[in-house]
C-alpha positions in Angstrom: 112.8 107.9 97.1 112.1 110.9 95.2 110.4 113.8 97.2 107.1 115.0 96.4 105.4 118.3 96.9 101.7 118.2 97.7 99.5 119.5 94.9 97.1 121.2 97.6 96.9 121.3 101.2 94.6 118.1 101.5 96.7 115.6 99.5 98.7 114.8 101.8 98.1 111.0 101.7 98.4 110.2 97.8 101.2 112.0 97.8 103.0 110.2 100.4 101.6 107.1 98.9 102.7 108.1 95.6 106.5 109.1 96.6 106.5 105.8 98.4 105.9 103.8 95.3 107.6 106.5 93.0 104.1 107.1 90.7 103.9 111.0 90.2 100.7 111.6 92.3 99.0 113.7 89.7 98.6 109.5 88.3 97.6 108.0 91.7 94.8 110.7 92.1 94.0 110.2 88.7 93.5 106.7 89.6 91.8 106.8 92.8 88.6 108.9 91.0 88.3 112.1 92.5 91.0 115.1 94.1 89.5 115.2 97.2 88.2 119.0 97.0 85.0 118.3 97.3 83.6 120.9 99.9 81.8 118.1 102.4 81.9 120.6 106.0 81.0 124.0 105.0 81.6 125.5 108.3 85.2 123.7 109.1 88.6 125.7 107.5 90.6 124.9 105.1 91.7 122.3 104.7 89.2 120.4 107.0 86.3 121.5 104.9 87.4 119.1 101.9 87.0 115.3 101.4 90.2 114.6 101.2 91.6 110.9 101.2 91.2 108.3 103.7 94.2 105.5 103.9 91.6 102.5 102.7 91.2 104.1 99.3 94.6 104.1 99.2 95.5 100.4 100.5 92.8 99.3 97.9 94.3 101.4 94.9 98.1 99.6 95.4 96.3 96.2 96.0 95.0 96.7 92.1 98.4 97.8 91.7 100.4 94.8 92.9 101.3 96.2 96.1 100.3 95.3 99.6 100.0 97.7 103.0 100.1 96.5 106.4 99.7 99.1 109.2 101.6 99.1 112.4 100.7 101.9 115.3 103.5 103.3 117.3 100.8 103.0 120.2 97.6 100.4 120.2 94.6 100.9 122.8 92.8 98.0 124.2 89.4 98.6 125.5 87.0 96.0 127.0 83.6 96.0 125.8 82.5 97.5 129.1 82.8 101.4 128.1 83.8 102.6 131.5 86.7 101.1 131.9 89.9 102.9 130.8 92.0 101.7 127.6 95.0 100.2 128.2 97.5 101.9 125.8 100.6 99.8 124.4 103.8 101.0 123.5 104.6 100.0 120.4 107.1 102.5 119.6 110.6 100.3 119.6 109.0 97.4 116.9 107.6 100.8 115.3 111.5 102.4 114.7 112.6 99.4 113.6 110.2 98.8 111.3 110.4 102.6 109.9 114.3 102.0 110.0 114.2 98.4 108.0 111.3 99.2 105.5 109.1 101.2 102.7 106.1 102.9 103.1 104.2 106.1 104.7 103.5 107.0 108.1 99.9 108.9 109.3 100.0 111.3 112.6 99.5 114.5 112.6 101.3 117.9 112.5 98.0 120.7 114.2 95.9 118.0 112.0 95.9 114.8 110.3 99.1 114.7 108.0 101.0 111.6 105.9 104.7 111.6 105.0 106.6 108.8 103.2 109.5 107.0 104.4 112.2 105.1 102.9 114.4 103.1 105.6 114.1 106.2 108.2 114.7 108.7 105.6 111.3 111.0 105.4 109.9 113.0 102.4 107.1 115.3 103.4 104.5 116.4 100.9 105.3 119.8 102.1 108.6 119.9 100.8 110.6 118.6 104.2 112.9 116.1 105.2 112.8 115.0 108.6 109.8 117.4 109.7 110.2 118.1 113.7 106.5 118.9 114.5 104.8 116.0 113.4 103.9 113.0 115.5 103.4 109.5 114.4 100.6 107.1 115.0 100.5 104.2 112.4 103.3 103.2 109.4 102.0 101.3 106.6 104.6 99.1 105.2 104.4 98.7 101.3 105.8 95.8 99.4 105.5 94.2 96.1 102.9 91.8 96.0 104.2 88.4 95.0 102.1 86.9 91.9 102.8 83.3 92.4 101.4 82.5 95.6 98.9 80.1 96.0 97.1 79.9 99.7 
């Protein structure tokens, strides 16, 4: 895995994406339609203001490309349908570091906001231009794998 560096601070995501499937990311934006920059909440900072990405554009863009994500959270909530009830929170976080440690893909958290890095058997590539950042906490990996052709359901 090759490390990428974020063309701007809001592409975080196709970048991880792209150095997860080693496609330059200039290509994967190019693919998904727009860069994200569109200005959507005047009144928030940079880089909250933009569109940016959201992690179903990208797990639709690798289907078309022969590839299929599967998301696994390092901590799920169940919640009855009764809203006042507290959620019961499970740790998923040992079947999480094996999975990060045994597979391909990116993981979403955040650093002081929503942030993607790729990973690569428990190596980690950071669109920022780190390896192995120390203030950023996971919540979900999204395996990626070849999608097999020849399967028939």
């Amino acid at each position: 895995m090759r490390l990428q560096k974020s063309p701007n601070a809001w592409s975080c995501l196709p970048t991880a994406f792209a150095t997860a499937i080693g496609c330059p990311v200039a290509n994967l934006i190019k693919s998904l339609g727009h860069d994200g920059s569109d200005i959507q909440w005047p009144g928030m900072a940079e880089p909250l203001r933009r569109r940016g990405f959201h992690a179903q554009e990208l797990v639709h863009l690798l289907w078309k490309l022969g590839y299929t994500v599967t998301p696994i959270e390092a901590y799920s909530q169940m919640v009855p349908v009764v809203e006042y009830l507290p959620p019961l929170l499970l740790d998923n976080s040992p079947m999480f570091d094996a999975i990060v440690h045994s597979t391909r893909g990116v993981i979403t958290g955040k650093t002081t906001i929503g942030h993607a890095v790729a990973y690569d058997h428990g190596a980690i590539c950071d669109p920022r231009g780190l390896t192995n950042p120390t203030d950023f906490s996971a919540n979900c990996a999204w395996i990626i794998n070849k999608r097999a052709t020849d399967v028939q359901l």
